[in-house]
Structure formats: C-alpha cells, structure tokens
C-alpha positions, 0 to 999 in steps of 0.5 A, spaced: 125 503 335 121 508 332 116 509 339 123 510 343 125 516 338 119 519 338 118 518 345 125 521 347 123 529 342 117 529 347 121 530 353 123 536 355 124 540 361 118 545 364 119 550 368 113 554 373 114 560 375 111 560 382 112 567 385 117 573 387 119 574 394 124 580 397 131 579 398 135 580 404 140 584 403 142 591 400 144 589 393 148 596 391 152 595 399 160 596 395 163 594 403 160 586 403 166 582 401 163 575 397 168 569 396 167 565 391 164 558 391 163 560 398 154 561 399 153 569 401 150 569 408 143 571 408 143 578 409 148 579 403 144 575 398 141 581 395 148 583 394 150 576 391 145 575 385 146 583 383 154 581 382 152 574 380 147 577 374 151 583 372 158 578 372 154 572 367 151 578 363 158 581 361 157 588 366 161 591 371 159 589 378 157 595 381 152 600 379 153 608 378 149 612 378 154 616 374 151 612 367 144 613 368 145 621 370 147 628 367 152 631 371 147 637 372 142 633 374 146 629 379 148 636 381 141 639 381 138 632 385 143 633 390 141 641 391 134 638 392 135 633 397 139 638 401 133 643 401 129 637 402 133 636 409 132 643 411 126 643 411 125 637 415 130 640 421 
C-alpha cells in the first residue's frame, strides 16, 4: 500500500511551452459580435482570446486608451498624427 500511495504524490501534470504565433484577427475590433459557447471564426480569434482573458481576469472587455493616457496628451498625440498626415500629402 505504501508503493501506491508514494506512486500516486509522483504524478503530476507537465506542461511545455512550445512557441508563440500570431493570431488572426484584430483584437481591439469593437464591431465583431462573439456568441458564447459558439467557437469565433478564424479571423476574429484575436478579438476572442482578449474579452475571454479580460473577462476571466475580472476586466472590462474593451481596452481604452482613455485609462493609460492624460487627456492632454491624447490631445497632444492627435495634433501630431494630424501633422504627421499633412506632411504626408
């Protein structure tokens, strides 16, 4: 009896990580509808595993940029991308 019990605390689960790969998809698309418990198509996988993460971490399922930035310097990024624009007209 001691043998099984020893032989049961040696198993355990392992698991490898085997590589990274992108993800099809736009994960920050506010317009794709994901229905639950029906898998997302293939180019919406991107948006699923960002609401499926934030979900199971208690987060709301969009991201704003509006919680990472001061408003003067969304103001000030905009001016510049609007400079950058001209510039490239």
């Amino acid at each position: 009896m001691i043998m099984f019990e020893e032989a049961q605390i040696l198993q355990n689960c392992r698991s490898v990580f085997d590589h990274w790969a992108i993800v099809p998809g736009d994960p920050l698309d506010k317009s794709i509808v994901l229905w639950p418990l029906e898998p997302a198509p293939i180019q919406h996988l991107a948006r699923e595993f960002v609401v499926n993460t934030r979900h199971r971490k208690g987060m709301s399922e969009d991201v704003s940029i509006n919680k990472f930035f001061y408003k003067e310097m969304m103001v000030e990024l905009a001016q510049q991308a609007a400079d950058l624009h001209q510039q490239m007209i």
